[in-house]
N, C-alpha and C positions, 0 to 999 in steps of 0.2 A: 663339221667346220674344222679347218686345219688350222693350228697356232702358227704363225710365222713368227721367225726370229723378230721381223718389224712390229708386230703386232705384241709381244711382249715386250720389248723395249719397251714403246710407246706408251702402256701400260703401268709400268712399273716407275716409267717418268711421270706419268700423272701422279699416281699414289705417293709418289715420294713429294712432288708440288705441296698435294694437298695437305699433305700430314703437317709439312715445316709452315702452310698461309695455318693451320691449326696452330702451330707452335704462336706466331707470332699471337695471333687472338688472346692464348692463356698467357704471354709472356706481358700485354699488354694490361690484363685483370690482375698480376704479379707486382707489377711494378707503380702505377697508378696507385693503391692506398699509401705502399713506401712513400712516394714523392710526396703524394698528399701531407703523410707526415713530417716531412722536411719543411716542408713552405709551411705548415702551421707550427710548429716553434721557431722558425725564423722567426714569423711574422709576428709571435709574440699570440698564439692562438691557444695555446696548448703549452704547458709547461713540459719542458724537457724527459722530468721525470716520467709525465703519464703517458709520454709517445711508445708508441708499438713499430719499431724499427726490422720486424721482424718479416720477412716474405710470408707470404701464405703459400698455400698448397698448391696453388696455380704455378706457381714456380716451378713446381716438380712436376706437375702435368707437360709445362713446355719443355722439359728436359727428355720426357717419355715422347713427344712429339720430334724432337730434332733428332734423336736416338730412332726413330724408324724411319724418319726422313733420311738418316746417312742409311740403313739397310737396305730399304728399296732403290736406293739411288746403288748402293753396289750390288744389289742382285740386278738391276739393269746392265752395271757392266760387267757383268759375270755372264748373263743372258747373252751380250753386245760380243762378246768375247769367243764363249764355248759352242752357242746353238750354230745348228748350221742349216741353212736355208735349204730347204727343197720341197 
């Protein structure tokens, strides 16, 4: 089976898709308990003192996501760019 240049692109714009729809998933497990904690010392749930204002680890997972989401997206136009069809 022969690679074409379309056939890499194509490829490498999926993997790039899917890694940043990943990002957003762990940016979404990230951000959710913060909030959580905001709205409960607003609301007078939770005293100031004992909130945990702190991101969790998922935060850095979505950073290791948008970080290979820009690499595949420039090896695609690197790919888009150098290969050449035949």
């Amino acid at each position: 089976m022969k690679i074409t240049k379309e056939i890499a692109f194509n490829t490498l714009i999926k993997f790039s898709k899917n890694s940043m729809s990943l990002g957003y998933i762990f940016l979404a497990f990230a951000l959710f308990p913060f909030w959580h904690e905001i709205v409960a010392v607003l609301l007078d749930w939770k005293p100031a003192a004992e909130a945990d204002f702190e991101l969790n680890k998922y935060f850095y997972y979505n950073c290791v996501c948008i970080a290979a989401s820009l690499f595949f997206a420039l090896s695609a136009g690197i790919v888009l760019r150098f290969m050449t069809d035949e």
